[in-house]
C-alpha positions in Angstrom: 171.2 54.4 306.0 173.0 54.9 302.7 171.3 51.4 301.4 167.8 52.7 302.3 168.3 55.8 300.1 170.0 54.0 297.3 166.4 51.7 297.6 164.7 54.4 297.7 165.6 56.6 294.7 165.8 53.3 292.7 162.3 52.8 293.1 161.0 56.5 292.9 163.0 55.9 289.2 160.9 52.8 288.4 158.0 54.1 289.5 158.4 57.5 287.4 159.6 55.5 284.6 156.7 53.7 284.2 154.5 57.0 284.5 156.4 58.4 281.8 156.1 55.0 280.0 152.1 55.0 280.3 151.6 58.4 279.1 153.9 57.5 275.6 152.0 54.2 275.7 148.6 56.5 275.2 150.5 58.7 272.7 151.0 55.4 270.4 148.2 54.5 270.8 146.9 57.7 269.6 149.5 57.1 266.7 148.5 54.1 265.7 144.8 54.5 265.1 145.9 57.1 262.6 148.4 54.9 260.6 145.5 52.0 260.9 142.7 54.1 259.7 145.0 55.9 257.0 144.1 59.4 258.3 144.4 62.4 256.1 146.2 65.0 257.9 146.5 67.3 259.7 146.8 64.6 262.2 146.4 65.1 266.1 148.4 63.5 269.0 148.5 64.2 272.6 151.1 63.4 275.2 151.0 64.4 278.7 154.4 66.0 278.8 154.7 66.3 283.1 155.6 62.6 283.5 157.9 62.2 281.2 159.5 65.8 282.1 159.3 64.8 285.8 161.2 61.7 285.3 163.9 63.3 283.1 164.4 66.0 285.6 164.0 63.7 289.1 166.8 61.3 287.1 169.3 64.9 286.6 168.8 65.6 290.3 169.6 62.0 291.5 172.6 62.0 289.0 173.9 65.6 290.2 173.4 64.6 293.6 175.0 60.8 293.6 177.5 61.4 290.7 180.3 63.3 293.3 179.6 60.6 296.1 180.3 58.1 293.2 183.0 59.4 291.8 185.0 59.1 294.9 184.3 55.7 295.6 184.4 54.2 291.7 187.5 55.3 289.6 186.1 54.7 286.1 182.4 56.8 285.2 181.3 53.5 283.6 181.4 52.1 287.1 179.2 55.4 288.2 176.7 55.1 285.3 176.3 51.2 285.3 176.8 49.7 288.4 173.7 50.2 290.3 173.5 52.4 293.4 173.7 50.0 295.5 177.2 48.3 295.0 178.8 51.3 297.3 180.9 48.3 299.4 183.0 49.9 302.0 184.4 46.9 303.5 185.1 43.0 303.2 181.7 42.6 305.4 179.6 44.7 303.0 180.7 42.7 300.1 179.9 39.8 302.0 176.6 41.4 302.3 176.1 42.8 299.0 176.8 38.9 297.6 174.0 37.8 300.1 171.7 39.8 298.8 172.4 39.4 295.6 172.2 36.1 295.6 168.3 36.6 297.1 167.4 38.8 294.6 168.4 36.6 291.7 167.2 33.3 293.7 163.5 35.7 293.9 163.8 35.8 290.1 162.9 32.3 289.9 159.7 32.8 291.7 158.9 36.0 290.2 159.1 35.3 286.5 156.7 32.4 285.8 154.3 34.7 288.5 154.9 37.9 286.3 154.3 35.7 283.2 151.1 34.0 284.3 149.9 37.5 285.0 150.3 38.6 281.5 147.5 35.9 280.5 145.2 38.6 282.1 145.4 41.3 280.1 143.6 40.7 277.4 140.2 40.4 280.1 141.5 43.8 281.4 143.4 45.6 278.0 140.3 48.5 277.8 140.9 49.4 281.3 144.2 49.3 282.3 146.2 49.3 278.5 149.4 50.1 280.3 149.1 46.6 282.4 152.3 45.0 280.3 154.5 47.8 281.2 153.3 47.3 285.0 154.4 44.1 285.1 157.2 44.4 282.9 158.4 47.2 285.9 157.7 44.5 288.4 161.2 42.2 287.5 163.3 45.1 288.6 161.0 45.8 291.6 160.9 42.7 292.7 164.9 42.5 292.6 165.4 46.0 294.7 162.7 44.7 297.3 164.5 41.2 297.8 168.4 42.6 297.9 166.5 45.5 300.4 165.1 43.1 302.6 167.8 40.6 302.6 170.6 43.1 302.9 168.9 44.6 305.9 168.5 40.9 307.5 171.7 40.2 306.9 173.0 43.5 308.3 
């Protein structure tokens, strides 16, 4: 089940990096109404530090904990830190199957962009409620991607 937990950690990633995201995002935002209302200091912004600190320390545990299983798979730590988790090929059939859904994932693209991009014709209807909604969708692309290779790997398999 090694592909289900590579899946799985890259979307607990996504997912906290768009928390973290969203909490900066109010920060700025925070920020920018002083620069555009020329403030005179002493100036106040607030950031809600646990998603951000969450993230950085869920992404040093998933490092510490896939970096030694990497390391003895991928010769070079360029291959360990930029090839995604879930190029771990054991054999001629996994590469088969790792080009398969590959393949699927980029072919989803094609659907998924002009979607993702429609969406974004929303947001100024919903920008009071939900400011963060760019970064949501922005998130979704790489989503979208680990869903498709998941799914297609697994039919494949």
């Amino acid at each position: 089940m090694s592909i289900f937990r590579n899946v799985m950690y890259s979307i607990i990633s996504i997912g906290l990096l768009g928390w973290a995201i969203s909490s900066m995002y109010y920060a700025q935002m925070d920020f920018a109404k002083i620069v555009k209302t020329n403030q005179e200091p002493p100036w106040s912004v607030e950031i809600n530090i646990l998603p951000v600190f969450l993230a950085i320390v869920v992404g040093i545990f998933f490092t510490a904990f896939m970096y030694p299983q990497l390391k003895k798979n991928r010769k070079s730590w360029k291959n360990v830190f930029l090839l995604p988790l879930e190029f771990e090929e054991g054999d001629e059939r996994e590469k088969e199957l790792t080009g398969k859904a590959c393949r699927a994932s980029y072919i989803s693209m094609w659907y998924a962009f002009p979607i993702i991009t429609a969406l974004f014709l929303l947001y100024p209807f919903i920008s009071d409620s939900v400011p963060y909604y760019p970064i949501i969708l922005f998130l979704l692309c790489p989503l979208i991607q680990i869903v498709t290779y998941f799914i297609s790997w697994k039919r494949n398999y």
